[in-house]
N, C-alpha and C positions, 0 to 999 in steps of 0.2 A: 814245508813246515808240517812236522806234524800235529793231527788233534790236541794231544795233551800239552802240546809245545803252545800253542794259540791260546786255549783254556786258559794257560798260566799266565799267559801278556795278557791276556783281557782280566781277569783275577785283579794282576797290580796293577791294569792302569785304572781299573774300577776300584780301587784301594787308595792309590793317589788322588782320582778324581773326589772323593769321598772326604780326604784327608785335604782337600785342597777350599774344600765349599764350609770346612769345619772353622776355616780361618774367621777371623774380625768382618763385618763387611766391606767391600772399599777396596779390599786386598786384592792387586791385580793378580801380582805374583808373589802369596805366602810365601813367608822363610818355615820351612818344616825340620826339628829334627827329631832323630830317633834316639830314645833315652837308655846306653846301656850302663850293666855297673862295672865294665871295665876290661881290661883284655885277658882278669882271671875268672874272668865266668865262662861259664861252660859254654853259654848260646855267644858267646863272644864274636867267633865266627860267622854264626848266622845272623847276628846283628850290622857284623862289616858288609857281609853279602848284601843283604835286605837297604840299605841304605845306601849302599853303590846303586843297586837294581832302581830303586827309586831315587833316584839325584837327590837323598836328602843328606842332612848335618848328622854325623853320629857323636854324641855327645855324652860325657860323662856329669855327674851330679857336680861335681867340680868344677867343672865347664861354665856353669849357668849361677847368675845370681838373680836377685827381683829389684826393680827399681821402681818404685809407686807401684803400680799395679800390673806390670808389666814385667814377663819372663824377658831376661836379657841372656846373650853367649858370649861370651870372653872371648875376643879374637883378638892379633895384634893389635889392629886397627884399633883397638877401642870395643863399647859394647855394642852388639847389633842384637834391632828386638827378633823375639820370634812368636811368631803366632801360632802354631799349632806343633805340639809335642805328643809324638808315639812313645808308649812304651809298652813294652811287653813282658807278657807276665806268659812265665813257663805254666804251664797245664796242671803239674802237682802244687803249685801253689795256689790253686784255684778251690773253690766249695764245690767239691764233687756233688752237691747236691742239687746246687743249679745248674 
């Protein structure tokens, strides 16, 4: 393996691990998903990658309702909660100032 190849598994697993201790306390094993807006965006791609990479939910705003206080996902199954939601923001949408 090389350097930059390691770098990048230690990157996400220090991203998962991070994303993992952001959950509720209590939570052995968070439900995580990643918030995209759908498969006509552009980072569309990179959101399916990113969230295979990380075992997590890729989820559209559709996907998800609130129930009391609590983020739920629409699965067959019924709702299932989730504790900790990524989403990402492209770089031009960002205040180039900070």
């Amino acid at each position: 393996m090389q350097a930059k190849e390691k770098a990048l598994l230690n990157f996400f697993a220090m991203m998962l691990e991070r994303l993992a201790t952001s959950a509720p306390d209590g939570r052995h094993n968070p439900s995580i998903i990643l918030l995209t807006p759908g498969p006509n965006s552009p980072a569309y791609f990179e959101d399916a990658y990113l969230s295979r990479y990380l075992n997590c939910i890729l989820a559209e705003g559709a996907d998800l309702t609130i129930r009391g206080n609590n983020v739920m996902l629409k699965t067959l199954g019924g709702l299932v909660p989730v504790d900790v939601v990524l989403r990402r923001v492209a770089d031009d949408m960002c205040d180039p100032v900070e």
